[in-house]
PAKEZA-517490 format. One record per residue (C-alpha): residue number from 1; residue in three letters; x negated, y negated, z. Coordinates in Angstrom, 1 decimal, always signed. Layout:
BEGIN
NUM ALA X Y Z
...
END
This chain:
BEGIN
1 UNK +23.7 +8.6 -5.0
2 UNK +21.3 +5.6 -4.0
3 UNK +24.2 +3.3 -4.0
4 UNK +26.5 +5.8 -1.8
5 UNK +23.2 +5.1 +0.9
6 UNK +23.0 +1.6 +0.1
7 UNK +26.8 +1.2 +0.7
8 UNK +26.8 +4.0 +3.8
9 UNK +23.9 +1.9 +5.2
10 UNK +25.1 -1.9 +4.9
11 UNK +28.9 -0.8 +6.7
12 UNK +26.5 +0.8 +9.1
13 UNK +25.0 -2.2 +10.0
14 UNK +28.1 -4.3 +10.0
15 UNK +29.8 -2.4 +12.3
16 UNK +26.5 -2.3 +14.5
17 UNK +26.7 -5.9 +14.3
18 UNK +30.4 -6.3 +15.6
19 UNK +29.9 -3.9 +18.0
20 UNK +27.1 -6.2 +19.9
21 UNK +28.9 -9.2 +19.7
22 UNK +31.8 -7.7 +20.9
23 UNK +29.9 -6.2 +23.6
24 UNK +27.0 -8.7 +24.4
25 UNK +23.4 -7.4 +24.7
26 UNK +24.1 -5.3 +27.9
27 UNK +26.9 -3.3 +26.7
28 UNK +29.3 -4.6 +28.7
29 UNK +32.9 -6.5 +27.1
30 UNK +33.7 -9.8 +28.3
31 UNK +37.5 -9.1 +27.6
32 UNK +39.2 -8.8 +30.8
33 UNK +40.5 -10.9 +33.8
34 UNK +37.7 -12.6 +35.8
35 UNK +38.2 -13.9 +39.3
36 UNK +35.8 -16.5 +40.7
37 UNK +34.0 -15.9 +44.3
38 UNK +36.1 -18.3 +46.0
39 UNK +38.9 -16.8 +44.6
40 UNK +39.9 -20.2 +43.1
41 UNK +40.2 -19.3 +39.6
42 UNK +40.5 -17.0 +37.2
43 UNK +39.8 -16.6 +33.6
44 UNK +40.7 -13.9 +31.0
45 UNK +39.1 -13.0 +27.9
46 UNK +41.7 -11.1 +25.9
47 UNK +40.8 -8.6 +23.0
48 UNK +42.9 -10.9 +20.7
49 UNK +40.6 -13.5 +21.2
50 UNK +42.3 -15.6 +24.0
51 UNK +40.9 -17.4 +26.6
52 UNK +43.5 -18.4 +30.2
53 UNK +41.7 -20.3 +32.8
54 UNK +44.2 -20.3 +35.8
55 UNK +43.2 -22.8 +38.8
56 UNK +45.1 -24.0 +42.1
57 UNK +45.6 -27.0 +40.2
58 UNK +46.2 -26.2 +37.0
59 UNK +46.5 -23.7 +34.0
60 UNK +45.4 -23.9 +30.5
61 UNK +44.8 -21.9 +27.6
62 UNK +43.4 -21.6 +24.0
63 UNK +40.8 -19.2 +22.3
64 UNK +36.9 -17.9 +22.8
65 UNK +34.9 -16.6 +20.6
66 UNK +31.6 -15.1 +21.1
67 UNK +28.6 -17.1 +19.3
68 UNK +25.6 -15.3 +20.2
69 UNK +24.1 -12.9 +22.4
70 UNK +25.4 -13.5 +25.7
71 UNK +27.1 -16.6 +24.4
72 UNK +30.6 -17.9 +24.6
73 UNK +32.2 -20.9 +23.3
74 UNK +36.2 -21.4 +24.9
75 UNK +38.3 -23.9 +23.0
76 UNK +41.0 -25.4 +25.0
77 UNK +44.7 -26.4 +24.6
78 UNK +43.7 -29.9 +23.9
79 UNK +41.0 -28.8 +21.5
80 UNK +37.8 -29.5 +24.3
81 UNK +35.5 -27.0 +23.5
82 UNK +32.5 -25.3 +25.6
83 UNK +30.0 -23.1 +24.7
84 UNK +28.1 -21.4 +27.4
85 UNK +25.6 -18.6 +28.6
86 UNK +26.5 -15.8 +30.4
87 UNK +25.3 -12.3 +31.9
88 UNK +27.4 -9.3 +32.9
89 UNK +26.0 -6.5 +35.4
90 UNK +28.7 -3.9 +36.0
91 UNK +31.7 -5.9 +36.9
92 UNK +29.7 -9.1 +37.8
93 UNK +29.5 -12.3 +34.9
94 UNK +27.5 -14.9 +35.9
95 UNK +27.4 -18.0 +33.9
96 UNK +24.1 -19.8 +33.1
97 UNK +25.2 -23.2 +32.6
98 UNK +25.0 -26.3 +34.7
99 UNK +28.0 -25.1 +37.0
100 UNK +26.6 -21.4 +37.8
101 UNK +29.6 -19.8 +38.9
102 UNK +30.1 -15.7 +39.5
103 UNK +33.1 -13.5 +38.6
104 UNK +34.5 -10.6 +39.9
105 UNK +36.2 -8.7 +37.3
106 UNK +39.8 -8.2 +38.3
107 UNK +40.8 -5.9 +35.5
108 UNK +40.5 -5.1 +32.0
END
């Protein structure tokens, strides 16, 4: 019986677990298609774990994952790699990096 709890307990926790990274600490996915205020760009997060970034100038794409709370690192089709902050408030991201941009989200 105590290892049935000490089983039911540990998946419990795991599943907790990939449910806030999944998530981030607000509850909210990052999956979806972001477009920036400018309406220069968009990225998408997909729930496959891959990452588009479409500009005027250009389009690209590769893979995310999510490191941390609130924490995304994108991996590029030429293997460049960047990991940054972020916060989502309804269908608002914001990232907290040196470039500060805001995203509407577009759709999910």
């Amino acid at each position: 019986m105590r290892k049935k709890i000490i089983i039911a307990a540990g998946a419990f926790l795991l599943v907790a677990t990939l449910v806030l990274v999944l998530l981030g600490s607000n509850g909210t996915s990052i999956v979806g298609k972001w477009q920036d205020t400018h309406g220069t760009a968009t990225i998408e997060f997909t729930k496959t774990g891959e990452y588009i970034v479409r500009n005027v100038d250009f389009t690209d794409a590769g893979t995310y994952e999510l490191t941390g709370k609130d924490t995304v690192k994108v991996t590029l089709s030429d293997n460049f790699s960047y990991t940054f902050p972020y916060t989502i408030s309804g269908n608002t991201m914001k990232t907290l990096d040196a470039q500060a941009m805001t995203f509407e989200r577009i759709s999910q």
